[in-house]
Structures are given as structure tokens and as C-alpha cells.
C-alpha positions as a Markdown table, in Angstrom:
| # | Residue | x | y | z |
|---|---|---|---|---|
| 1 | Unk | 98.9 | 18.1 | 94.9 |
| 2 | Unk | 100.0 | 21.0 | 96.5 |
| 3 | Unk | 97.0 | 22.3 | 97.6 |
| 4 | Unk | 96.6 | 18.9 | 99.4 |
| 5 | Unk | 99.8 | 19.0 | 100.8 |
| 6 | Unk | 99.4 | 22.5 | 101.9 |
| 7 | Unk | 95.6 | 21.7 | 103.5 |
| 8 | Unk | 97.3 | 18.4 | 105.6 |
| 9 | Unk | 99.7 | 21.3 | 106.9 |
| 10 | Unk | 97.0 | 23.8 | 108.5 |
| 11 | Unk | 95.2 | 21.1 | 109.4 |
| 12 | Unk | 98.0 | 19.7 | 111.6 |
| 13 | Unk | 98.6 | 23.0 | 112.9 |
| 14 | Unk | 95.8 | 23.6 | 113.8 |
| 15 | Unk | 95.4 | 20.1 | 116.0 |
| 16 | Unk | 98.9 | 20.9 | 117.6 |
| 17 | Unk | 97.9 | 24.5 | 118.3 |
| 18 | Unk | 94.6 | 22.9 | 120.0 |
| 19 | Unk | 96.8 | 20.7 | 121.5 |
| 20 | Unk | 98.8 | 23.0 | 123.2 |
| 21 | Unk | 96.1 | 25.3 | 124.4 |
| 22 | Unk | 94.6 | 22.4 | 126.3 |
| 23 | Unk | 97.8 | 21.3 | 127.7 |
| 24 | Unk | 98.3 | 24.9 | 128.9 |
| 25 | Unk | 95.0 | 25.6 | 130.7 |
| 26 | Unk | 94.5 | 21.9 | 131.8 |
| 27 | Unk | 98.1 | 20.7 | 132.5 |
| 28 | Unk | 99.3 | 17.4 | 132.3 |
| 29 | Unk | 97.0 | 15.0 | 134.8 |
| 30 | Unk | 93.8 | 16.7 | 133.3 |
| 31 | Unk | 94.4 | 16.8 | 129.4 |
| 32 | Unk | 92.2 | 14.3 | 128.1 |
| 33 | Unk | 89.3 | 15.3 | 130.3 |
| 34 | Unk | 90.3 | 18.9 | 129.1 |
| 35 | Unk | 90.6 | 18.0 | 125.8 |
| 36 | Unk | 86.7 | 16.8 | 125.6 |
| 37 | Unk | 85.8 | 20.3 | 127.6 |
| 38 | Unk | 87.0 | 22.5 | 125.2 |
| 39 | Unk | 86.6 | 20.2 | 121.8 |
| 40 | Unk | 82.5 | 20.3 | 123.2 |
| 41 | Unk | 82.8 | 24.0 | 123.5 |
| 42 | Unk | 84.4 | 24.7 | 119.8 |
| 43 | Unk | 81.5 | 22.2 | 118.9 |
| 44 | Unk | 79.1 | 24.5 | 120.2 |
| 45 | Unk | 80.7 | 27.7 | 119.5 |
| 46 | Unk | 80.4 | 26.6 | 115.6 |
| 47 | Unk | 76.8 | 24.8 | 115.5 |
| 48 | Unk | 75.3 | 28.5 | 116.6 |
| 49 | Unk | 77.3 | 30.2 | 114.3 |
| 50 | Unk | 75.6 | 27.5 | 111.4 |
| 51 | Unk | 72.6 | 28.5 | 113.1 |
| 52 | Unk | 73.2 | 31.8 | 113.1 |
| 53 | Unk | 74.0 | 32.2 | 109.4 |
| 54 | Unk | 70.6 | 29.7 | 108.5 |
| 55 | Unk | 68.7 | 32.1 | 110.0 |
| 56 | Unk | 69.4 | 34.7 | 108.0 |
């Protein structure tokens, strides 16, 4: 139960952190369309790593 417990923590970190990132490049009035720009880019960033390692 703890491991679950302890996964649902990183996790939430890590959306906050993500959060905060976007509020800091993007601001306020531009955080949902900068939270699309930069969820779509982590996206990519990790379907070429996949890629990357297939290849292999």
C-alpha cells in the first residue's frame, strides 16, 4: 500500500512541477494554450526516445 501511496505522490509532483513550469514560461492569460505546447512536445520528446531504443 505504500508503494501505491508513494507512486500517487511523484506522480502529483510531477503534474504540479509541470504545472508550474508552464505557468512560468506562458504566464497566466496563455496557460492552457501553453499547457498543450509543451504536453505535445514531452509527447514527442518521448515517442523518439521509444523509437530510439526499438531500433536498437
Amino acid at each position: 500500500m505504500s508503494l501505491v501511496r508513494g507512486l500517487f505522490w511523484l506522480i502529483l509532483f510531477v503534474f504540479f512541477t509541470f504545472c508550474f513550469v508552464v505557468l512560468f514560461e506562458y504566464g497566466t492569460h496563455d496557460f492552457s494554450t501553453g499547457f498543450q505546447k509543451e504536453f505535445n512536445r514531452i509527447k514527442t520528446f518521448v515517442t523518439k526516445q521509444v523509437n530510439k531504443t526499438e531500433k536498437k
